[in-house]
C-alpha positions in Angstrom: 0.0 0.0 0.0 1.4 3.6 -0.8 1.6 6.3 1.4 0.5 9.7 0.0 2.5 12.8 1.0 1.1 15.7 1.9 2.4 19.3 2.8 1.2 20.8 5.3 -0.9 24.0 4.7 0.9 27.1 6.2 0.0 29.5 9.1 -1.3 32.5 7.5 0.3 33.4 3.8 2.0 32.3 2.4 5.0 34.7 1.9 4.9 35.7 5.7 5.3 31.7 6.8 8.2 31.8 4.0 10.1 34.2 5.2 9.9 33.2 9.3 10.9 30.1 7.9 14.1 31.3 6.9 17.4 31.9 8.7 18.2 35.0 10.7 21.1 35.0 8.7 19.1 35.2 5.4 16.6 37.6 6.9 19.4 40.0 7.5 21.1 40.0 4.3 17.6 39.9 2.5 16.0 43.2 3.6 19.2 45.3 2.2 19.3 43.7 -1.1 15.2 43.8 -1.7 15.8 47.5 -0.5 18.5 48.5 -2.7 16.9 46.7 -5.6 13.6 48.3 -5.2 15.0 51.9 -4.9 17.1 51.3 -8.3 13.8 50.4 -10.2 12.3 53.2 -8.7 15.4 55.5 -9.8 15.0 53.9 -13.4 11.5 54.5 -13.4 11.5 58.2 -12.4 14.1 58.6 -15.0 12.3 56.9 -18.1 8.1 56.7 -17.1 7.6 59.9 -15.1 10.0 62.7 -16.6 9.0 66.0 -15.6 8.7 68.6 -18.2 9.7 71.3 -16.3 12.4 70.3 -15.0 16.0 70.5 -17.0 17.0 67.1 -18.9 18.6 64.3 -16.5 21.5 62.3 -17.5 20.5 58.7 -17.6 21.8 56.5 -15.0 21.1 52.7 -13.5 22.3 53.3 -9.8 21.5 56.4 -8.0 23.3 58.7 -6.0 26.5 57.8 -8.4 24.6 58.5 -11.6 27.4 59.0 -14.4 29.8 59.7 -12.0 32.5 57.4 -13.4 31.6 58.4 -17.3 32.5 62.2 -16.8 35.3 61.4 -14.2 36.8 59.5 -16.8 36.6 62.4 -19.7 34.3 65.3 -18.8 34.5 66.5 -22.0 33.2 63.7 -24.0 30.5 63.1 -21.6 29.7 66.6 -22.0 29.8 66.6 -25.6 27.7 63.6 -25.9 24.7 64.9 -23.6 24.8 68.0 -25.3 24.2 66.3 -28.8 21.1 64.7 -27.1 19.4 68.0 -25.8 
């Protein structure tokens, strides 16, 4: 005769039962990283989806607070070239 396995149903959601399931450990280094990559879609977003006409143009960039940083530190004066082409 077989034995059926079943999974036990969770307490609550889902997601919540998930994530007390996990390690301390996991928890920890899982709240900075969700964080980080929500505010760089949210960044990317602003940039692309909700531009605001009356503000000057903004230099495109994937991560904030460095922006382009590294592209003009490199040669200012081809980054400003370039984003003056675009405008």
């Amino acid at each position: 005769m077989e034995r059926e396995t079943t999974v036990p149903a969770p307490n609550g959601p889902y997601l919540l039962s998930s994530w007390l399931g996990l390690s301390l450990t996991a928890q920890i280094f899982l709240v900075p990283t969700i964080s980080i990559f929500l505010y760089i879609i949210k960044h990317v977003l602003q940039q692309l989806v909700f531009v605001d006409k009356t503000q000057p143009p903004v230099v495109f960039s994937w991560l904030p607070l460095i922006g382009s940083t590294v592209e003009y530190g490199i040669e200012p004066y081809k980054f400003y070239a370039k984003y003056q082409k675009k405008v």
